[in-house]
C-alpha positions, 0 to 999 in steps of 0.5 A, spaced: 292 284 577 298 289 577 303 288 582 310 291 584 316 287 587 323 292 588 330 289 588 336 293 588 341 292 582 349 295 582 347 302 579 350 301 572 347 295 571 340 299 572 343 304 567 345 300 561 337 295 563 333 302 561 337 304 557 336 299 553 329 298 554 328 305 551 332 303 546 327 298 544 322 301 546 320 296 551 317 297 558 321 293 564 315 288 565 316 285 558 323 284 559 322 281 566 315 278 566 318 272 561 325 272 565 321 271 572 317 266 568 322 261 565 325 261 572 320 260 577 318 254 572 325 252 573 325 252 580 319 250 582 320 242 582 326 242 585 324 238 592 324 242 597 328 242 603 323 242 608 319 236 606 325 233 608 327 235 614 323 238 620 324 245 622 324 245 630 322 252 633 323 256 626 331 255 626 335 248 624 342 246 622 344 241 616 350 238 615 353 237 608 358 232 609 363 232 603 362 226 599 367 220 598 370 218 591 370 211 592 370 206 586 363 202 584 367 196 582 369 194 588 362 193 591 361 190 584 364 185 587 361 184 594 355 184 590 356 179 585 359 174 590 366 174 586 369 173 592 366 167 594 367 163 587 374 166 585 380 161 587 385 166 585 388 168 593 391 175 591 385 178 588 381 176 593 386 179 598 387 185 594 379 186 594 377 185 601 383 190 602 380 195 598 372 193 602 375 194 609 378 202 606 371 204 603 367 202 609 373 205 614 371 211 610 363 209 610 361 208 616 362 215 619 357 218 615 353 212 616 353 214 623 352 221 621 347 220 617 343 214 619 342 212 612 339 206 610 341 204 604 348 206 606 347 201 612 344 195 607 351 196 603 355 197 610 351 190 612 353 186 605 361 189 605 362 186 612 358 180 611 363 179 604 368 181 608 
């Protein structure tokens, strides 16, 4: 089955592609055929976004929220419940300050985003807090 797809290329571009198909002695469906190929197969399992969100009436609006940097140690921390066994005052002080910090900057994407994984590791920082 032979099907045809137009594209629009910058006209030198087109130019130098079929001079070097006639140079080959290639048709443009040996060049690109494979080329389309490779690139449908990989794309075609990169979740779709739809599958995700909702689409309401045909147009929706996402918002990507800019990621933080925040240090896994500190959760580590939380996690681990080194704060409740460790006797030395000052990292105890120096950890929980930098808990109240990563959650301050946590808990407006939480609001955002309603993600429940956020919320659980929210829940345990202030539960260690």
């Amino acid at each position: 089955m032979k099907v045809s797809k137009y594209f629009k290329l910058p006209e030198e571009l087109k130019l130098r592609f079929e001079w070097l198909l006639g140079y080959f002695h290639l048709s443009a469906s040996d060049v690109l055929t494979p080329m389309v190929q490779r690139w449908v197969e990989a794309n075609e399992k990169q979740a779709k976004l739809n599958s995700f969100v909702k689409a309401e009436a045909g147009a929706t609006t996402i918002n990507i929220i800019h990621p933080e940097t925040v240090h896994i140690a500190v959760f580590q921390k939380a996690e681990l419940g080194i704060l409740r066994r460790t006797q030395d005052q000052q990292f105890k002080h120096e950890t929980k300050v930098q808990l109240a910090q990563a959650l301050k900057r946590f808990e407006p994407i939480y609001r955002q985003t309603r993600d429940p994984e956020l919320e659980a590791l929210i829940k345990k920082v202030e539960e260690t807090l």
